[in-house]
C-alpha atoms as an extended CHARMM CRD file, in Angstrom:
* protein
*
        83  EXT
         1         1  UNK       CA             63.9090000000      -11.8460000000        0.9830000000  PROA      1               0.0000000000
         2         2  UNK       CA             61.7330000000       -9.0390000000        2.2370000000  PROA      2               0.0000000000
         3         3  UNK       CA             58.9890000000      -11.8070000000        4.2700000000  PROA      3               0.0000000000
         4         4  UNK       CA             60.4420000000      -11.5830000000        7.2930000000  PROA      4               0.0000000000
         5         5  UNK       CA             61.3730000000       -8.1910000000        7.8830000000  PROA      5               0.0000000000
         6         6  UNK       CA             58.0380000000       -6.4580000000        5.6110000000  PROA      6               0.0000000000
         7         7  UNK       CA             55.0870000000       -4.7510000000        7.6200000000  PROA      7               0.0000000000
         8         8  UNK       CA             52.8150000000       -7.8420000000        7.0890000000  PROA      8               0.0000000000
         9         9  UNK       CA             49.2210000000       -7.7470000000        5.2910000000  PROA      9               0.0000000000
        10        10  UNK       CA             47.8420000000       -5.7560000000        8.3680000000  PROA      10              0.0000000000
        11        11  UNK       CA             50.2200000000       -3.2530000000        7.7300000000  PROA      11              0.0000000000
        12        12  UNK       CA             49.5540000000       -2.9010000000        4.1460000000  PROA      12              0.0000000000
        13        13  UNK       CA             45.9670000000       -2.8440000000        4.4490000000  PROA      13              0.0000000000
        14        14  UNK       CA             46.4090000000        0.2620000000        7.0550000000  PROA      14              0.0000000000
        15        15  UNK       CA             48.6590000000        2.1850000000        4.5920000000  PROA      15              0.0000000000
        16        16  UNK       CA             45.4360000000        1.9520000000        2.0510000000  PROA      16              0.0000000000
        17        17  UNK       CA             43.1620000000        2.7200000000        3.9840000000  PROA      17              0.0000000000
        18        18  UNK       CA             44.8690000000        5.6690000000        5.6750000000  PROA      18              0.0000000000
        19        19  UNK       CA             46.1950000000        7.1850000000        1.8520000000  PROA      19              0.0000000000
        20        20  UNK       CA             42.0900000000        6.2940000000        1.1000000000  PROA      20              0.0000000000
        21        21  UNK       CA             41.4380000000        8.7380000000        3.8130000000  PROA      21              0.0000000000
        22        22  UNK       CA             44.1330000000       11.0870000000        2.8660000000  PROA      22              0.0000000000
        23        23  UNK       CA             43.2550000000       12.1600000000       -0.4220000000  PROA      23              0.0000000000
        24        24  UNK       CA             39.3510000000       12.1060000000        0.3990000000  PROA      24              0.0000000000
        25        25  UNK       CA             40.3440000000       14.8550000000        2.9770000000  PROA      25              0.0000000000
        26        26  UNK       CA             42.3970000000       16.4700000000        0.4840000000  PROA      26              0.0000000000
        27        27  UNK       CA             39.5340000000       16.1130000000       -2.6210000000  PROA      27              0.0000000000
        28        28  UNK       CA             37.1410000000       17.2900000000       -0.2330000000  PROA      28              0.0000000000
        29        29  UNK       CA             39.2130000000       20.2900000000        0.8920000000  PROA      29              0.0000000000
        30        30  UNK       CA             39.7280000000       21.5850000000       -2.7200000000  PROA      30              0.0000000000
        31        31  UNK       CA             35.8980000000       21.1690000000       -3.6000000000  PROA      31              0.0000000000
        32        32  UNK       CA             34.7300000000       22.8660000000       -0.1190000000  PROA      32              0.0000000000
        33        33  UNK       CA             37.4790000000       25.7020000000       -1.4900000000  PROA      33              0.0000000000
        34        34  UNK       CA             35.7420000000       25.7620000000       -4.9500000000  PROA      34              0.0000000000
        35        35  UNK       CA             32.3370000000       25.7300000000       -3.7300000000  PROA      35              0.0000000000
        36        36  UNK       CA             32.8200000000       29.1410000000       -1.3280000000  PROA      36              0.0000000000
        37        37  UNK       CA             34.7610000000       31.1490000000       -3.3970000000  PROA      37              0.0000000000
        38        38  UNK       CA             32.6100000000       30.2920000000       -6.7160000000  PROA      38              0.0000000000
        39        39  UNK       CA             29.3610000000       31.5430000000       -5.2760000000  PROA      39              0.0000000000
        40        40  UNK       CA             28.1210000000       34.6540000000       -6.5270000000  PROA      40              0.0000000000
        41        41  UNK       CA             26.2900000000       35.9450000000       -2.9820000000  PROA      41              0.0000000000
        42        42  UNK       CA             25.0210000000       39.3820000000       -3.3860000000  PROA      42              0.0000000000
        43        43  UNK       CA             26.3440000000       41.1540000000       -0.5100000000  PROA      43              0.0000000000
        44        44  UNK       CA             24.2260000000       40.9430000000        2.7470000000  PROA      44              0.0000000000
        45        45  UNK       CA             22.0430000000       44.1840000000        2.9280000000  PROA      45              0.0000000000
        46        46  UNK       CA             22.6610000000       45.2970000000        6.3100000000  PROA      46              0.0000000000
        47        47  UNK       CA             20.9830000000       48.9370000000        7.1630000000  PROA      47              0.0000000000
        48        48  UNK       CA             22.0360000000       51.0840000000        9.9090000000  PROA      48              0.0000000000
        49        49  UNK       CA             19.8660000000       50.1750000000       13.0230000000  PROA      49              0.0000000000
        50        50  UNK       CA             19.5490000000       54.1020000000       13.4240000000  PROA      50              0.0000000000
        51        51  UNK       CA             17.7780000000       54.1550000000       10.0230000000  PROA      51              0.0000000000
        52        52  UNK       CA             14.1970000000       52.9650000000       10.2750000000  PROA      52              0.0000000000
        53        53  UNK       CA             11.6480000000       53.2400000000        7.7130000000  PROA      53              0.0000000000
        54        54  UNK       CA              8.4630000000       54.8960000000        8.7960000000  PROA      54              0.0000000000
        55        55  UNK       CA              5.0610000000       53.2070000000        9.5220000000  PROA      55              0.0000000000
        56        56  UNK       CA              3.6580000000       54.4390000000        6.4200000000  PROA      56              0.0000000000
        57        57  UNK       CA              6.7710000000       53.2140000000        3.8080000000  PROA      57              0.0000000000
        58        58  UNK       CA              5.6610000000       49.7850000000        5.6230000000  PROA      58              0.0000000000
        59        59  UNK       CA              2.3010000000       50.4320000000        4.8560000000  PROA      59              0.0000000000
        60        60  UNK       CA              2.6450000000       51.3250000000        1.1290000000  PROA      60              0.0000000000
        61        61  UNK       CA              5.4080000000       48.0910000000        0.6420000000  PROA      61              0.0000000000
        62        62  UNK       CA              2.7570000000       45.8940000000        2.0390000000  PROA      62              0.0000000000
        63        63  UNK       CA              0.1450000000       47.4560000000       -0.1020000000  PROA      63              0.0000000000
        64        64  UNK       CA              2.5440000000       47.0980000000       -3.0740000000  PROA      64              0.0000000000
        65        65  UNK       CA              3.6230000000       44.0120000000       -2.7540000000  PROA      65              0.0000000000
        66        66  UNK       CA             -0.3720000000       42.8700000000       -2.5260000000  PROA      66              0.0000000000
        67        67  UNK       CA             -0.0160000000       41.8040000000        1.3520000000  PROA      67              0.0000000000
        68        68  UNK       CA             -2.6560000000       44.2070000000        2.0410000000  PROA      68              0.0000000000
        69        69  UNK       CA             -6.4440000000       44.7550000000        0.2450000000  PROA      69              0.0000000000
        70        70  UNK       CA             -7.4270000000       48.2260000000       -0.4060000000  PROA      70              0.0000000000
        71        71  UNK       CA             -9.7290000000       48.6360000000        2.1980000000  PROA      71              0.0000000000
        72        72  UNK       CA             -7.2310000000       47.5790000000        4.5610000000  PROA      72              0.0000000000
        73        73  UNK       CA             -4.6320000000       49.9670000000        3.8010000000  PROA      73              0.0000000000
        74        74  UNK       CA             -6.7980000000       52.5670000000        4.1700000000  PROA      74              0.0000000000
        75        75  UNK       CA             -8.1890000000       51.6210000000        7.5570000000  PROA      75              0.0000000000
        76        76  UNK       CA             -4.3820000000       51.5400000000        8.4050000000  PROA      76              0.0000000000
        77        77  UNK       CA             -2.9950000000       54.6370000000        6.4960000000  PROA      77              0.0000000000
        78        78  UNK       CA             -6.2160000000       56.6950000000        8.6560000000  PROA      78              0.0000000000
        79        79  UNK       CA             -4.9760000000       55.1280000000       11.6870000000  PROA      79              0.0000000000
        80        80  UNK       CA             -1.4750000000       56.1240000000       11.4500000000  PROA      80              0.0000000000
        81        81  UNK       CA             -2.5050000000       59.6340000000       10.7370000000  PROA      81              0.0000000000
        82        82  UNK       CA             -4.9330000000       59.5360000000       13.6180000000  PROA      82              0.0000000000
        83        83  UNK       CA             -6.8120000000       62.6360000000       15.1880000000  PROA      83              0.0000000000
């Protein structure tokens, strides 16, 4: 019979738990896979660092975007154009 010669229970409770870990590694692989190809990322908008958008295209983003009150953009709009 196989008794005597067989891996014993310690050896068969290592081959589990090691084929447990196995195909966790493996499911997980194949879902990580899935999960960064599937995304739909805009690209990243990266400008050129020699293109800079002037103090007053700031001015009138903040002002759009309601960051800035009236009165305050045109303290800051006289200050840019300074004497």
């Amino acid at each position: 019979m196989w008794w005597n010669n067989g891996m014993g229970w310690g050896g068969w409770v290592l081959m589990v738990l090691l084929m447990s870990a196995f195909w966790g590694f493996v499911i997980a692989g194949v879902i990580a896979l899935f999960r960064s190809v599937g995304t739909d990322r805009p690209p990243a908008h990266n400008p050129s660092p020699t293109i800079r958008p002037s103090a007053n295209s700031i001015l009138d983003e903040r002002f759009a975007r309601g960051e800035i009150d009236a009165e305050e953009y045109r303290i800051r709009r006289d200050q840019l154009s300074g004497p």
